[in-house]
C-alpha positions as CSV (number, residue, x, y, z in Angstrom):
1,X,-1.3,-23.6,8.8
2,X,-4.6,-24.6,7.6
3,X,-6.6,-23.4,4.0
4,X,-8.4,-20.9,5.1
5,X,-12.5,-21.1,4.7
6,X,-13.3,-18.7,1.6
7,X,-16.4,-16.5,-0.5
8,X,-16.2,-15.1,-3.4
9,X,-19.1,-12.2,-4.0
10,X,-19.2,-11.2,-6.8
11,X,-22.4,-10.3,-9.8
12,X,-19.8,-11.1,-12.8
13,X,-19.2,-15.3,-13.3
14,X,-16.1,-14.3,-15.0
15,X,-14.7,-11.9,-11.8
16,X,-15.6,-15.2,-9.9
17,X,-14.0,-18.0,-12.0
18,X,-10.8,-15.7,-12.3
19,X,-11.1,-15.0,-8.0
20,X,-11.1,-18.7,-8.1
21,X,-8.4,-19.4,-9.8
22,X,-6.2,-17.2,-7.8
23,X,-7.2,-17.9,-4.7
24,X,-6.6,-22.1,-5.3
25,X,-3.0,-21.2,-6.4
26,X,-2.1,-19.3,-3.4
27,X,-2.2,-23.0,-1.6
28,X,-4.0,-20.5,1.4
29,X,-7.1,-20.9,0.6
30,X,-10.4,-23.6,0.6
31,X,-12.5,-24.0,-2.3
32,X,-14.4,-20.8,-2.1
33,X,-18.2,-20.8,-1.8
34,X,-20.0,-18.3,-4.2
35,X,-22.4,-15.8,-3.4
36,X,-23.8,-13.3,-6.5
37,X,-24.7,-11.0,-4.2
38,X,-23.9,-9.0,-0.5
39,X,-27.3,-10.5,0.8
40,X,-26.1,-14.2,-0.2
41,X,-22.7,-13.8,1.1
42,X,-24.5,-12.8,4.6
43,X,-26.6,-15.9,4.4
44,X,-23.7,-17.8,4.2
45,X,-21.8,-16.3,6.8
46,X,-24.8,-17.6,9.1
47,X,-25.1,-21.3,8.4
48,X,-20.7,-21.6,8.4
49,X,-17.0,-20.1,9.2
50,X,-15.8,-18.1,6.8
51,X,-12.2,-16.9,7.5
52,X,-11.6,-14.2,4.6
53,X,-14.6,-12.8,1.7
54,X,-13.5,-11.3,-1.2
55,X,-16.1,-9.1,-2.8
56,X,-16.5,-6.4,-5.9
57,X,-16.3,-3.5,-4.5
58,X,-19.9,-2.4,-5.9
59,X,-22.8,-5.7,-5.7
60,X,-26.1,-5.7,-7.1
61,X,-27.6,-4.7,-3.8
62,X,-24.6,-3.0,-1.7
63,X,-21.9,-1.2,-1.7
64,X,-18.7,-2.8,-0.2
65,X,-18.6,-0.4,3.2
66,X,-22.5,-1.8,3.5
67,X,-21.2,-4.9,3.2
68,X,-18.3,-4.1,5.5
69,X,-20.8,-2.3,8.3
70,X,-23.4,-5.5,7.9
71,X,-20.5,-7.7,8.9
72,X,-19.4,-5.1,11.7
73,X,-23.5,-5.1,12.9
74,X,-23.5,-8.9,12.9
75,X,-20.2,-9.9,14.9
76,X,-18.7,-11.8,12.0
77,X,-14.8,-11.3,12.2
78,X,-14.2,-12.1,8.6
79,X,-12.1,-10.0,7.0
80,X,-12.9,-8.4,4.1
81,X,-10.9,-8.1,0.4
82,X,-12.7,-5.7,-1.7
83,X,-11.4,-5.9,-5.1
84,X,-11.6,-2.6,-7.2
85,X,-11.0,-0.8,-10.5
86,X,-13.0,2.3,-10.6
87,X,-13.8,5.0,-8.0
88,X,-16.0,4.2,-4.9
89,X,-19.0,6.3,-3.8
90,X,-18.0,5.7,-0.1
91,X,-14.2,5.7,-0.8
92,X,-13.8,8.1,2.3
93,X,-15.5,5.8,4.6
94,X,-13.9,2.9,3.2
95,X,-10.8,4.3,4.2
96,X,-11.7,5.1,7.6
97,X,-12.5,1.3,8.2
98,X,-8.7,0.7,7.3
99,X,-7.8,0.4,11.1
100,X,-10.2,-2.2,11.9
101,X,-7.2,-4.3,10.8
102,X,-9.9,-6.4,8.7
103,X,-10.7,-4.9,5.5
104,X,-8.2,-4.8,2.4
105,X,-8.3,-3.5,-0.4
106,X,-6.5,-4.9,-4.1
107,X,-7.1,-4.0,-7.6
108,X,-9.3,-6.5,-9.6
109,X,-7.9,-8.7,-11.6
110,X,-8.6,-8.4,-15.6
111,X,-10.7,-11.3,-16.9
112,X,-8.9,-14.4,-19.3
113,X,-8.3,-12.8,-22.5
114,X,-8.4,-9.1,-21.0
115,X,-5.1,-9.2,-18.7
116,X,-1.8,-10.5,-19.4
117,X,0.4,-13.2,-17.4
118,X,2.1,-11.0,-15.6
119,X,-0.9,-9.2,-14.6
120,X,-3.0,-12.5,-12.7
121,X,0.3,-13.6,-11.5
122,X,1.4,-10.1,-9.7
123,X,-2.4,-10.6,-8.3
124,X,-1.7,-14.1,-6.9
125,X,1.1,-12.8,-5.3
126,X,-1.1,-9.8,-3.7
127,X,-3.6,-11.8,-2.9
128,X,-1.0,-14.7,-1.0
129,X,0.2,-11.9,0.9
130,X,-3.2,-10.9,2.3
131,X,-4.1,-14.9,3.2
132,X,-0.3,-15.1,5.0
133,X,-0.7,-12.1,7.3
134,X,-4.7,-13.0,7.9
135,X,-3.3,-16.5,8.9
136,X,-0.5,-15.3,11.0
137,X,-2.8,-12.3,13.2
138,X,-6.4,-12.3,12.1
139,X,-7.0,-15.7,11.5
140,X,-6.7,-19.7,11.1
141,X,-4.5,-22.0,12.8
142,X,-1.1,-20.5,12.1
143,X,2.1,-22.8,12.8
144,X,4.1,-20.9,15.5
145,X,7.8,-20.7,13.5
146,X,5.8,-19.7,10.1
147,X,7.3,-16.8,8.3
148,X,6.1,-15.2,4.8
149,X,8.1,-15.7,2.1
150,X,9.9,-12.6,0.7
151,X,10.0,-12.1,-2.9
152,X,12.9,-11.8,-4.1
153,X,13.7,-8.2,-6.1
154,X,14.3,-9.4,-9.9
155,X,17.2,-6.5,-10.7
156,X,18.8,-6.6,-7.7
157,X,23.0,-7.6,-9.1
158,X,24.6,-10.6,-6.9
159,X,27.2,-8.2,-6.1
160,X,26.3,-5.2,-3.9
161,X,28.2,-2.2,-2.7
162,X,26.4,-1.1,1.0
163,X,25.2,2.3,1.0
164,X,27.0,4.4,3.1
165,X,24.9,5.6,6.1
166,X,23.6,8.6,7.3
167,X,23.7,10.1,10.9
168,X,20.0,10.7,11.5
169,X,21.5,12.4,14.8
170,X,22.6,15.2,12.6
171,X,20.6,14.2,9.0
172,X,17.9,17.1,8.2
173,X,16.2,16.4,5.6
174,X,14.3,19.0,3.0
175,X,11.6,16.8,1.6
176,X,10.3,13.5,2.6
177,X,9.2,10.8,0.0
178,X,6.9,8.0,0.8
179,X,6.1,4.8,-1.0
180,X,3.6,1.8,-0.3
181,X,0.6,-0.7,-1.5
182,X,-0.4,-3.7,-0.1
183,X,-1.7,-2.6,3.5
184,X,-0.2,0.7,3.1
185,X,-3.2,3.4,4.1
186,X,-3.4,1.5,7.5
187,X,0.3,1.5,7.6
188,X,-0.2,5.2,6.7
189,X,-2.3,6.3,9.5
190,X,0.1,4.6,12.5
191,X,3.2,6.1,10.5
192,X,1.2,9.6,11.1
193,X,-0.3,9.5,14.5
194,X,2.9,10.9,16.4
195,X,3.2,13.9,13.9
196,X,1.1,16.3,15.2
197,X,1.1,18.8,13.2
198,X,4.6,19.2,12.8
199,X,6.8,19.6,9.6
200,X,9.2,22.0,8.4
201,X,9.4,20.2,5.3
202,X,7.0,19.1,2.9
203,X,6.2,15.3,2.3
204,X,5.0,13.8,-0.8
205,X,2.9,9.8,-1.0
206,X,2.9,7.6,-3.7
207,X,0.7,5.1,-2.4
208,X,-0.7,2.3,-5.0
209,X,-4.7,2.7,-5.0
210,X,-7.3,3.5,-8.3
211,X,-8.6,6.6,-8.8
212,X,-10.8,7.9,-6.1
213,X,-9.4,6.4,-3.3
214,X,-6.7,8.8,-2.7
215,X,-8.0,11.9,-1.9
216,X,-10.0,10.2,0.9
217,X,-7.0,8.8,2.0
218,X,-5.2,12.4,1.9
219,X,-8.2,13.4,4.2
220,X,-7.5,10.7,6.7
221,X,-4.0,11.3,6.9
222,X,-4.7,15.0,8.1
223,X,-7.0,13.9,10.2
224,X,-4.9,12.0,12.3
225,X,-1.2,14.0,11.7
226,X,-3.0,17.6,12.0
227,X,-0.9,18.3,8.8
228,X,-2.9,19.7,5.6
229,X,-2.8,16.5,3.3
230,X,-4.4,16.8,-0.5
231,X,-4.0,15.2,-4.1
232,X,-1.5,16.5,-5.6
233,X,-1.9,18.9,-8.1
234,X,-0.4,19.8,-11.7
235,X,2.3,22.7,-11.5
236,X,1.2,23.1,-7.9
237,X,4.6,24.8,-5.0
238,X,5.0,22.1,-2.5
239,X,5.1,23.6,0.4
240,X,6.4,22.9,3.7
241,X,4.2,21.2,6.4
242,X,1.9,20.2,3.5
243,X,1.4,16.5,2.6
244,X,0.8,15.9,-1.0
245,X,-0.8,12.1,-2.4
246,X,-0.3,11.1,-5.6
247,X,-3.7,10.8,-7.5
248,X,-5.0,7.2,-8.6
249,X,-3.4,6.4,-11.7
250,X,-1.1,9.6,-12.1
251,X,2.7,9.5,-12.3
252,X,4.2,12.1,-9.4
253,X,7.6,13.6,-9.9
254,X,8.5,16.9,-8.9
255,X,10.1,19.3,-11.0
256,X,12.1,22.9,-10.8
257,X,10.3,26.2,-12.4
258,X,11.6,29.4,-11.8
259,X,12.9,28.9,-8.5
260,X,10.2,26.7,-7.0
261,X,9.8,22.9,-6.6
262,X,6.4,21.8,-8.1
263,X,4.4,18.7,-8.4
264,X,4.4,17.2,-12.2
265,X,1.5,14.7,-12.8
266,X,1.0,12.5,-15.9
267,X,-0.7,9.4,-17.0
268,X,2.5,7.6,-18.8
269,X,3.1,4.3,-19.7
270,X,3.1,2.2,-16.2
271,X,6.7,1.2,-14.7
272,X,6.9,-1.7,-12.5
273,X,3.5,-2.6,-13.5
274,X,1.8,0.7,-11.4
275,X,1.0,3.7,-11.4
276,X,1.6,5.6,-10.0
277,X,5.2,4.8,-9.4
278,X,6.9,5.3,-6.1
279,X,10.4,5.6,-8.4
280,X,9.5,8.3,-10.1
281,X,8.6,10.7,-6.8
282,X,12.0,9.1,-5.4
283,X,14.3,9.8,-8.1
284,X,12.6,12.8,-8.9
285,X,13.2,14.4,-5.3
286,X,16.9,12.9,-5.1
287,X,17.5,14.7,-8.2
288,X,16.4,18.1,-6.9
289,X,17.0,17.9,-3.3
290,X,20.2,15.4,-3.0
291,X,21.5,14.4,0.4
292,X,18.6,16.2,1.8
293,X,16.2,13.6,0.8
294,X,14.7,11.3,2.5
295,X,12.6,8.2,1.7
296,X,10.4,5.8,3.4
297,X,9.7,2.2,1.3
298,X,6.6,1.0,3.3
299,X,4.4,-2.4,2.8
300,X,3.9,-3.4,-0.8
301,X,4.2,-6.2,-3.0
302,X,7.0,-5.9,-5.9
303,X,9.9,-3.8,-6.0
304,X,8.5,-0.3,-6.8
305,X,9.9,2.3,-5.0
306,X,14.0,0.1,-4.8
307,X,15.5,1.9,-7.9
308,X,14.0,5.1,-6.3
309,X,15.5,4.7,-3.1
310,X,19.0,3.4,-5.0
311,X,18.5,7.1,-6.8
312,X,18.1,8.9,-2.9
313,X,21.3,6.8,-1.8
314,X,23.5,7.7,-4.6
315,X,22.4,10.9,-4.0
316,X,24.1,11.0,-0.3
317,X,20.0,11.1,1.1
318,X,18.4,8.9,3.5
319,X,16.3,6.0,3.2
320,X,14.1,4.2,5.8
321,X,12.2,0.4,5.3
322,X,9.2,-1.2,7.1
323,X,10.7,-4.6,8.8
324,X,9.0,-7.8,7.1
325,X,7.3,-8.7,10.7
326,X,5.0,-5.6,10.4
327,X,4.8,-5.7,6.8
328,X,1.4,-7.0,5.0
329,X,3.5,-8.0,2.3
330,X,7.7,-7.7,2.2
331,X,8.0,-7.0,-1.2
332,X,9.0,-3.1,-1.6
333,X,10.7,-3.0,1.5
334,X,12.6,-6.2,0.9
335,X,13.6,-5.3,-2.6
336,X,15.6,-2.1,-0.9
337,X,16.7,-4.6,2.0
338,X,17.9,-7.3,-0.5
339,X,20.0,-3.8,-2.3
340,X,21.2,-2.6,0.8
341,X,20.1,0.7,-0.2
342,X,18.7,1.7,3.0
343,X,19.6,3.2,6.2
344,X,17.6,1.7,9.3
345,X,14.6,-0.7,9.3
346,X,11.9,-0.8,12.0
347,X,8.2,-1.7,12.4
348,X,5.5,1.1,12.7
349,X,6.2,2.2,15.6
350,X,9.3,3.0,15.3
351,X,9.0,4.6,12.1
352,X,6.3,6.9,13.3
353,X,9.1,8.2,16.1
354,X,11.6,8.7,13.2
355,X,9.2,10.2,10.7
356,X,8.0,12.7,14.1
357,X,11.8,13.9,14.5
358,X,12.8,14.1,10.9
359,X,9.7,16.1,9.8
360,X,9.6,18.7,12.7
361,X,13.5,18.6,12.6
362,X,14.4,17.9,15.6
């Protein structure tokens, strides 16, 4: 597999040196060329191959989708990382442009001084995982037998007890639970397509994004399930045949009051290094609903969302993983792989058939 060709666009010198950095540890990637601004990344594009651009989300002359629909307009096939940490004007259309396959989103990475360890090196890994699976589909020279490494979940004991599984000829669930990041919202809309408007039970997303990005990405998934999809609200009744997304940087759990389930949101300390936390929905809804429950861990990088599902199996509930072939990154689904708290793995497509049969409850 050969280094991908690389451009860093970005106003700030410091975003760019600390782009740099990452992207020369990942081993994926060339020395990037640098471009302060959208126009000067275009200019580039013209006069050499670039494989991958990763650009603020907001340049001195255009916004990212600008960016995006310039690259569209001009047949470039480069794929685009957009690198975020505060709402987006166009956040509705950036979702939309998901699907293409070539645009990514990750959150951008604190400057030296400003973000800890932990924090560059969880973005290294995010932004490996995005070089790997351009590499392997959407780009470069990939070597036929190469597989993505899967990080390995930190808490997971040598020793493991398999969870018992459920029958999901005879499993009917009362809530479904959703978790994801990396290359989750395109993972998302092909998990959705086959739902049709269907669901006798009400299903709640904790999917890793900053703040304005998730109520566009509620509107795209009722757009494409017929479902009504929204941010979730404080004290709101979940309902059934509602979808409910967690809001950028709000904790989701749900809670019992006077005889209804409803949505708590709060803007605690992070766990797992996010928030929101897929955990907290999980082991909020095992808690409540029991062996009714079921989860699906989606694409993501870490293990958010495998003490959650560990919560749902203990619980006597149902748990569902993205395979590692379809996965942008492995690491949430191979966390609750590693565990053996899960049920049945597939790729999208599959999923989408079992998330159509549980949710209409057939």
């Amino acid at each position: 597999m050969r280094p991908l060709n690389t451009l860093i666009a970005a106003a700030s010198v410091e975003l760019r040196v600390r782009v740099r950095e990452a992207l020369e540890a990942t081993l994926n990637a060339d020395i990037p060329k640098i471009a302060a601004t959208g126009r000067i990344a275009l200019q580039m594009l013209e006069h050499g191959s670039i494989d991958v651009m990763v650009a603020e989300s907001n340049l001195p002359d255009m916004s990212d989708i600008e960016l995006f629909n310039e690259l569209d307009l001009r047949g470039f096939t480069t794929h685009l990382i957009v690198l975020s940490r505060t709402p987006m004007v166009n956040a509705r259309e950036s979702v939309l442009r998901l699907k293409s396959g070539r645009l990514h989103f990750l959150e951008s990475p604190g400057i030296a001084g400003k973000s800890t360890d932990d924090d560059f090196k969880r973005f290294i890994i995010q932004v490996r995982g995005v070089l790997e699976k351009i590499s392997l589909f959407g780009g470069g020279n990939p070597a036929r037998d190469f597989e993505p490494p899967i990080e390995p979940p930190r808490s997971v004991p040598k020793t493991l007890t398999p969870a018992i599984k459920v029958n999901f000829e005879t499993f009917r669930p009362k809530v479904i639970v959703i978790g994801c990041s990396t290359g989750g919202p395109a993972a998302l809309e092909v998990v959705f397509s086959r739902v049709k408007g269907r669901s006798h039970v009400p299903i709640l997303i904790v999917q890793h994004m900053p703040p304005g990005f998730t109520e566009s990405l509620a509107a795209r998934i009722q757009m494409v399930s017929g479902l009504k999809a929204s941010e979730g609200r404080p004290g709101e009744a979940i309902k059934a045949g509602h979808v409910y997304v967690a809001p950028g940087d709000y904790h989701m759990r749900l809670v019992q009051d006077f005889g209804e389930v409803v949505i708590h949101l709060d803007h605690g300390p992070k766990r797992n290094s996010v928030r929101p936390s897929v955990d907290f929905i999980f082991e909020s809804a095992a808690h409540i609903y029991g062996r009714s429950t079921l989860g699906f861990v989606l694409t993501g990088m870490g293990e958010d969302g495998l003490t959650g599902s560990q919560a749902i199996k203990k619980g006597g509930g149902a748990v569902i993983i993205q395979d590692r072939d379809s996965s942008v990154v492995w690491g949430m689904p191979g966390a609750v792989h590693g565990a053996g708290s899960f049920d049945t793995m597939g790729d999208l497509e599959r999923l989408a058939d079992l998330l159509s049969v549980m949710a209409a409850g057939r």
